[in-house]
Backbone bond lengths (Angstrom), bond angles and torsions (degrees), N, CA, C in turn:
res aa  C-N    CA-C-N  psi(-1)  N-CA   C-N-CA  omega(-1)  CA-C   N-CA-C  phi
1 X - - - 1.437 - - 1.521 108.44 -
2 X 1.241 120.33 127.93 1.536 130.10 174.37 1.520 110.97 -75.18
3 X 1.566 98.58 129.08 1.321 81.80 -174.76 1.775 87.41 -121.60
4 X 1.490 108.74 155.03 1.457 123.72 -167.27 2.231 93.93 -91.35
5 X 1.392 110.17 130.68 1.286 90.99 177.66 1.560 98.85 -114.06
6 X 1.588 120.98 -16.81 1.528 91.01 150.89 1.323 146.52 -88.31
7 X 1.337 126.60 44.02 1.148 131.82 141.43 1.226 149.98 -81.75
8 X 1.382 138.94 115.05 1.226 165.44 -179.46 1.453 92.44 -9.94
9 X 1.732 105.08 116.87 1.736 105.21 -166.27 1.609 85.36 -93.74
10 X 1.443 114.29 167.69 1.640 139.40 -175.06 1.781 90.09 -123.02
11 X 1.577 93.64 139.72 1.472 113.43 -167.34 2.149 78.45 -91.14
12 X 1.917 96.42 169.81 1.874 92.54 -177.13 1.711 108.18 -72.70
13 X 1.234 120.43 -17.21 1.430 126.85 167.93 1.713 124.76 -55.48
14 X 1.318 87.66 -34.95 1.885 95.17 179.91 1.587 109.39 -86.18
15 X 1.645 88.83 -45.04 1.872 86.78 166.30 1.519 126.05 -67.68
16 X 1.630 123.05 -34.90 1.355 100.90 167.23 1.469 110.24 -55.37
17 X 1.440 136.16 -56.52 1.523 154.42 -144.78 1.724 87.21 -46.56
18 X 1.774 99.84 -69.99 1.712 91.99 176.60 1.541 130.94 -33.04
19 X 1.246 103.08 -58.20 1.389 114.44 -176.39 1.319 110.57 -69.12
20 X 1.298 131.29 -34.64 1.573 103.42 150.87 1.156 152.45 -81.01
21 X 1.521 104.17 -19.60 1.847 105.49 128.97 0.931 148.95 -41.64
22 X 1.585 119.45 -31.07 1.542 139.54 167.94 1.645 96.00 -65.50
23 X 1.308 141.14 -43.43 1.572 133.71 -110.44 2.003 64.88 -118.06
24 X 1.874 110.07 -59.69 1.182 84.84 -165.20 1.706 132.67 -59.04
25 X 1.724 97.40 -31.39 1.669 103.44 174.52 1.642 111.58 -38.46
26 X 1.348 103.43 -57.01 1.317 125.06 -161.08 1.733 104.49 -48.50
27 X 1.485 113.25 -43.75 1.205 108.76 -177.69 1.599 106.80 -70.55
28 X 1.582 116.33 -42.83 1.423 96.14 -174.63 1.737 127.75 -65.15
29 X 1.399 103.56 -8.47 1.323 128.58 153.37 1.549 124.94 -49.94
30 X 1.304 116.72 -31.04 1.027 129.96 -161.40 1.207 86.90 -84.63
31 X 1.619 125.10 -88.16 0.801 165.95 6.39 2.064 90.94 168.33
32 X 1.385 90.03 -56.44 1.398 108.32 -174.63 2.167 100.09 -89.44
33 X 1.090 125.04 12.66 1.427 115.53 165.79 1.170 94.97 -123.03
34 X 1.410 131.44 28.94 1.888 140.57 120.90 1.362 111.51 -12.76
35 X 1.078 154.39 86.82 1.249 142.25 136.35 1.694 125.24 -47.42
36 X 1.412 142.13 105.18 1.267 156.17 118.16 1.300 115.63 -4.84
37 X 2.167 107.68 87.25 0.990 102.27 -178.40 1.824 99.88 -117.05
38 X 1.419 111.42 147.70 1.380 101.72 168.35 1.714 119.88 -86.21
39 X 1.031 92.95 144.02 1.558 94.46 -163.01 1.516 110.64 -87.34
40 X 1.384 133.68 -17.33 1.137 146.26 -166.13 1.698 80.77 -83.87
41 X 0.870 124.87 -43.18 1.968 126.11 -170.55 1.932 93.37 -72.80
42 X 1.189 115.45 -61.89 1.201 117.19 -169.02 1.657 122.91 -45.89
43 X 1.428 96.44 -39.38 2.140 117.30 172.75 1.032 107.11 -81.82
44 X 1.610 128.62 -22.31 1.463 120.19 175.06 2.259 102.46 -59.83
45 X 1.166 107.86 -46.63 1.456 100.87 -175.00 1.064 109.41 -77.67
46 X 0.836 144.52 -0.54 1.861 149.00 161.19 1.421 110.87 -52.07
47 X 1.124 119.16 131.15 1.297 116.94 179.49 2.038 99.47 -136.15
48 X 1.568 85.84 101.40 1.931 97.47 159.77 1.285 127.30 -24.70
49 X 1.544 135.05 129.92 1.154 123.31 131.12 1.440 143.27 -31.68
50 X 0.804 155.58 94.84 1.481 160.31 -176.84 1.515 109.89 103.67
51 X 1.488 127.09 15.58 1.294 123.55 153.75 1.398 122.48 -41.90
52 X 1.435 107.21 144.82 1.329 123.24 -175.79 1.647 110.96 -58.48
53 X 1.202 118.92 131.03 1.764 121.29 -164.04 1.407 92.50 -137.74
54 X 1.433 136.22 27.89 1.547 147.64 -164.94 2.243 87.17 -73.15
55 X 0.920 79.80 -40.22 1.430 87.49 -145.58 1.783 92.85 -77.65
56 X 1.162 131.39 -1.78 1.632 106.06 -153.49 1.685 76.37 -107.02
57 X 1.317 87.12 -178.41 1.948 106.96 176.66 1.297 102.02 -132.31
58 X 1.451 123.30 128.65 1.260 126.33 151.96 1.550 121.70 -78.22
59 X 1.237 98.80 132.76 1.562 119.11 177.40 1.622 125.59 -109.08
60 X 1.549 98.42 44.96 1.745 120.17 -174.92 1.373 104.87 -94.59
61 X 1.257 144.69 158.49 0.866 154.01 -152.08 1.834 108.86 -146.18
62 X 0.996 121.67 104.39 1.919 122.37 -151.04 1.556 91.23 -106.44
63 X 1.425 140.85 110.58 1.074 139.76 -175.13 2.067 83.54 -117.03
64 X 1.495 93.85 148.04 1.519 107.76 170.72 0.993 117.89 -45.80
65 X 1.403 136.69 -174.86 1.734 147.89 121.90 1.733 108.96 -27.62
66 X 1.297 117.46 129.48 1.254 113.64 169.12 1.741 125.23 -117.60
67 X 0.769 117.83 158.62 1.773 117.16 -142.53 1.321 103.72 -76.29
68 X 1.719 119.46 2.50 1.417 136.35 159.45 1.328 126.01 -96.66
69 X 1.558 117.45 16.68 1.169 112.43 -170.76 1.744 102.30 -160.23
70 X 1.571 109.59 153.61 1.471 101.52 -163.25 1.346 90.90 -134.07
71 X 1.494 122.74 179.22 1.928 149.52 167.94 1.233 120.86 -93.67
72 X 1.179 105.73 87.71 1.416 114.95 174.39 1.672 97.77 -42.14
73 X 1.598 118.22 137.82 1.009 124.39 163.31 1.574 123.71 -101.98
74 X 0.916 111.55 19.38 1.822 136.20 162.78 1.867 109.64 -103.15
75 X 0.814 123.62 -61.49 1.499 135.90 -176.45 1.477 124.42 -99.87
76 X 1.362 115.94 1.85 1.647 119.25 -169.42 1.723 115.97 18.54
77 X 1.087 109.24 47.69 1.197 124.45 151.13 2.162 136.49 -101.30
78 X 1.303 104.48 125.68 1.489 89.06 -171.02 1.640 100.10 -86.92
79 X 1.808 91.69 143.32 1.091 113.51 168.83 1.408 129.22 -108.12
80 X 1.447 125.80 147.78 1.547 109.84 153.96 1.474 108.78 -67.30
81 X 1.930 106.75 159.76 1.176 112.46 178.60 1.461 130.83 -46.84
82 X 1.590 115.47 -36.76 1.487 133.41 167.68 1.303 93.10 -16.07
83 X 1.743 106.14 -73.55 1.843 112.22 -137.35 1.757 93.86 -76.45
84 X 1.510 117.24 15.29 1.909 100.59 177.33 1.352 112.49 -64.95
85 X 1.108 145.04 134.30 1.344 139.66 -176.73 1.470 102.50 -98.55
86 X 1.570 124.45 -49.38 1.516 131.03 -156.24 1.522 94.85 -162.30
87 X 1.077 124.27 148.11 1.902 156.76 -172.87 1.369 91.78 -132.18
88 X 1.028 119.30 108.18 1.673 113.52 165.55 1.981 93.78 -149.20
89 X 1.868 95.64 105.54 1.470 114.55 -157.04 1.264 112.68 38.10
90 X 1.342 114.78 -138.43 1.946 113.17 -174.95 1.579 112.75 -67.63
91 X 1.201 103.01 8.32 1.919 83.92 -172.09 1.890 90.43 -107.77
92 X 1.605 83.14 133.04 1.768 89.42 159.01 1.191 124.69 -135.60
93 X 1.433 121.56 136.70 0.794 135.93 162.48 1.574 164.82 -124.41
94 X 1.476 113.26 157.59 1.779 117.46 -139.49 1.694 90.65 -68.65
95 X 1.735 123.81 165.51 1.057 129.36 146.47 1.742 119.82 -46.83
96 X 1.202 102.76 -57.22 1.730 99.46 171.90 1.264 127.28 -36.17
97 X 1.477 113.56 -42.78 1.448 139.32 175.58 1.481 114.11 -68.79
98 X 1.419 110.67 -62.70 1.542 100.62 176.62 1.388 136.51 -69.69
């Protein structure tokens, strides 16, 4: 950065003074790209935890275990064969897991 050395030096008093002129503008800057929101509108789209869901229908489709894929016995999650990490007797287990 070039710095100009004939220019008119500022004692540390004039330079704080700026900078808290700068700091206060800056807030009313802020301050004023406030948007005015109503809040009674804003909680209307909120949707609760443990709201009542009596009413909806799931449209999932639950197909079995398939003869390519196994139960992690760490994570009870089904896997394809890929993610087996280790068979050690009945327990198997996922890459994530091991």
């Amino acid at each position: 950065m070039a710095t100009d050395y004939d220019a008119p030096r500022k004692t540390e008093e004039e330079q704080s003074e700026d900078s808290i002129e700068e700091l206060k503008a800056r807030r009313h800057e802020k301050n004023s790209g406030k948007v005015d929101e109503d809040e009674v509108e804003a909680a209307e789209s909120f949707e609760l935890p443990g709201a009542d869901l009596s009413h909806e229908e799931l449209s999932v489709q639950v197909l079995p275990r398939q003869s390519d894929e196994f139960t992690c016995t760490s994570c009870f999650l089904v896997h394809h064969r890929s993610q087996l990490a280790r068979e050690k007797g009945n327990q198997l287990i996922c890459v994530d897991c091991a």
